[in-house]
N, C-alpha and C positions, 0 to 999 in steps of 0.2 A: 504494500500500500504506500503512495508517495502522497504526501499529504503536501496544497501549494497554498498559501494563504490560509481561509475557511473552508475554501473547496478539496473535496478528496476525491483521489482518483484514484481506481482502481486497476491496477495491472497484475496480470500472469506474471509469473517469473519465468523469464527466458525470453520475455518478448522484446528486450531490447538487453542486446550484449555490450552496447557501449556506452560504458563510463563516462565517458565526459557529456552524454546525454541525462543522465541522471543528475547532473548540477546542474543542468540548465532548468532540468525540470523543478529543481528545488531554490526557493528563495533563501533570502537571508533570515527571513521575519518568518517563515515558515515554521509547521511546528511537527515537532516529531511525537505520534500519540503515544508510540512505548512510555517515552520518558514523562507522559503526562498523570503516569497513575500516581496518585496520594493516599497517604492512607485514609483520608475519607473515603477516595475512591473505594478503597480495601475495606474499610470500613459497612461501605454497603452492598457490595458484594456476602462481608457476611450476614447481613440483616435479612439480603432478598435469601438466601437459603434457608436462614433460621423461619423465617416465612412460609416459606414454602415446605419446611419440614413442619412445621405447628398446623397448618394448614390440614396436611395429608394425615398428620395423627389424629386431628379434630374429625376426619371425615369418615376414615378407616375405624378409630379407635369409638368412634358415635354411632356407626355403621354397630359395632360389636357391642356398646352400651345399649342398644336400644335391645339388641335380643340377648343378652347375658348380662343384667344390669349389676355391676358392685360399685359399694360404696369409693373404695379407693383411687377408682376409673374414673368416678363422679368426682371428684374434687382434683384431680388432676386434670380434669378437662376443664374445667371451670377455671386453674389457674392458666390456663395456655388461654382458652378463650380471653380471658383478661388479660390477657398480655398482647394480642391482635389490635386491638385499637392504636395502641401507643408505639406498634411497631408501624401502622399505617402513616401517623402522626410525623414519624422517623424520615418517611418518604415526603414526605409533604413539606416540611420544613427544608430537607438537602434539597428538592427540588426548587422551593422558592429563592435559597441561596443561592442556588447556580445562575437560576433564573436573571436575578437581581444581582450577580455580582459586581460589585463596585458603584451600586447605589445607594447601598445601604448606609444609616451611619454606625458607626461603631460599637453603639449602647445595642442598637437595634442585633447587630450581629451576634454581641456576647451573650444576649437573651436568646434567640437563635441557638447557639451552641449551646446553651444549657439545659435550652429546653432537648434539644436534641441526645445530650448526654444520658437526661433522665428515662427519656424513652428507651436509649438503646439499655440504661440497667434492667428498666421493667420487663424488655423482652427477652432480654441473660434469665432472669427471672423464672420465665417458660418453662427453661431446661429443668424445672426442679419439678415442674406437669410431667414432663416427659421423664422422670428420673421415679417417679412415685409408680409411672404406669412400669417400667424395667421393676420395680420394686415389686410389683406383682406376682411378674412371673419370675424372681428369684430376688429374695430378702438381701442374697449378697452386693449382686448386681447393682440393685436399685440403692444401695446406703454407700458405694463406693461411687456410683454415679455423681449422686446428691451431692454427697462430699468434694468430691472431685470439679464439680460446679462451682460452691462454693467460693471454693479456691482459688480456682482462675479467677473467675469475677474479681476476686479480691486481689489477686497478683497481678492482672491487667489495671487496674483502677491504680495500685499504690507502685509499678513500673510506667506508668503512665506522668504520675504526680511529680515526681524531679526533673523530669525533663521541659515539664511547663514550666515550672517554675526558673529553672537553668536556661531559658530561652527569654523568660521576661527580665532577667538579668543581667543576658548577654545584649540587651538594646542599647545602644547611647542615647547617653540621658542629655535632654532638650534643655 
C-alpha cells in the first residue's frame, strides 16, 4: 500500500520493479500507516475483541440460560451485560476524538480521556462474567481466571501510572 497525501493507493506487489518510481510516488508530507498505530490504536483493537467476545458469550451463554437456567450463569451474564454499555461508550468517545482532532480544547480532551479510561476499566471488569461462567464448569479454572484478571487490571493501571507521570515531567516548563 503507498499511501500519497490522504489518498491511498493500492498496488500489487510486483507491479512496479523500479525504485526510483516509488519516491516519486511518495511525498514528503506523506504518511506511512504502519508507523501510525498508537497505542490507542492498540488500545481499541482490544476493546473491539473484548466486545465481541462479551457479545458471543451473552448470546451462546443466554442461548444455554434460557434452557438450563443456574444461578451462577445469571449473575455473570448480568455483569458482562453491564459492562456493554460502557464498552459502546468506549467507541463513541475515540471516535469523537478522532473525529474532532485538534478542535478540541484541552479541559474538553482530558474529560475525554477519563471518561474513556473509566469505561475501558468497567469493560476489564466483564472478564470476571466471563471468569465466574469458567468457574462453573471447573472451581479451579474459574478462581485462577478471576485472579489472574484481577491482576492485570491492576498491573496495567499501576505500569501505566509512571510513565504518565514521567512524561508530564519531561515537558519544558513555560
Amino acid at each position: 500500500m503507498v499511501a500519497y497525501k490522504s489518498n491511498f493507493f493500492f498496488r500489487n506487489k510486483g507491479e512496479s520493479n523500479n525504485p526510483s518510481m516509488e519516491k516519486k510516488l511518495m511525498a514528503d508530507d506523506s504518511v506511512n500507516v504502519e508507523s501510525r498505530t498508537s497505542s490507542q490504536d492498540k488500545r481499541w483493537t482490544i476493546m473491539a475483541a473484548l466486545l465481541g467476545t462479551n457479545t458471543a458469550v451473552m448470546l451462546f451463554q443466554g442461548i444455554e440460560q434460557a434452557e438450563n437456567p443456574k444461578f451462577l450463569r445469571e449473575i455473570a451474564l448480568a455483569i458482562i451485560a453491564a459492562a456493554l454499555p460502557f464498552q459502546a461508550i468506549y467507541f463513541l468517545i475515540y471516535t469523537f476524538l478522532m473525529e474532532n482532532d485538534g478542535k478540541l480544547s484541552n479541559e474538553m480532551i482530558d474529560r475525554l480521556n477519563k471518561a474513556s479510561a473509566v469505561c475501558q476499566l468497567i469493560a476489564y471488569i466483564s472478564l470476571v462474567g466471563v471468569g465466574m461462567m469458567w468457574f462453573d464448569l471447573s472451581p479451579y479454572v474459574g478462581t485462577f481466571f478471576i485472579a489472574s484478571t484481577f491482576i492485570a487490571i491492576i498491573f496495567i493501571r499501576l505500569a501505566m501510572k509512571p510513565v504518565n507521570e514521567q512524561m508530564v515531567s519531561n515537558e519544558p516548563d513555560n
